[in-house]
N, C-alpha and C positions, 0 to 999 in steps of 0.2 A: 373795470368799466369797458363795454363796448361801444367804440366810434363804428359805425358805417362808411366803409371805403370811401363812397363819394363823396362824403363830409370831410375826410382827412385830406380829401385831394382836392377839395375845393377853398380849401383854408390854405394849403402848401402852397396851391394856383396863385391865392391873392396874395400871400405873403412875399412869395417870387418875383411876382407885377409890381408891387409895390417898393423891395430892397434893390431887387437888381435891374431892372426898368428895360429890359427887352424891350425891342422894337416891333410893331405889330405885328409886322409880316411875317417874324419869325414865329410868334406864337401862333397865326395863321397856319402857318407850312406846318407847323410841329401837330398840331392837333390833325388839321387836315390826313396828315401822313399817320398817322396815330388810327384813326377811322377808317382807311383805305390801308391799312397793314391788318388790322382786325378780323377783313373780310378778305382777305387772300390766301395762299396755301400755307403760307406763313407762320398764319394762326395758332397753330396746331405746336409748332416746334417752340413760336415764342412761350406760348401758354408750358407748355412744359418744362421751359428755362427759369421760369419766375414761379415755378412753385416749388 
């Protein structure tokens, strides 16, 4: 069976929110930082650590 990423990571998202109850701001900074690492020089080294 194939899931689509976003689906798995949108199900982990809510499961996370829901057992361990971070505070907003955290999950704020984390995405935000997540989005603004994606577009940097970064990119490039992260993308090739995770594959």
């Amino acid at each position: 069976m194939d899931v689509p990423l976003w689906l798995a990571l949108l199900v982990v998202g809510y499961l996370g929110v829901k057992l361990v109850r971070p505070p907003w701001w955290l999950i704020a900074v984390l995405l935000l930082g997540g989005f603004l690492l994606a577009d940097s020089v970064l990119a490039p080294v992260i993308d090739s650590l995770t594959k």
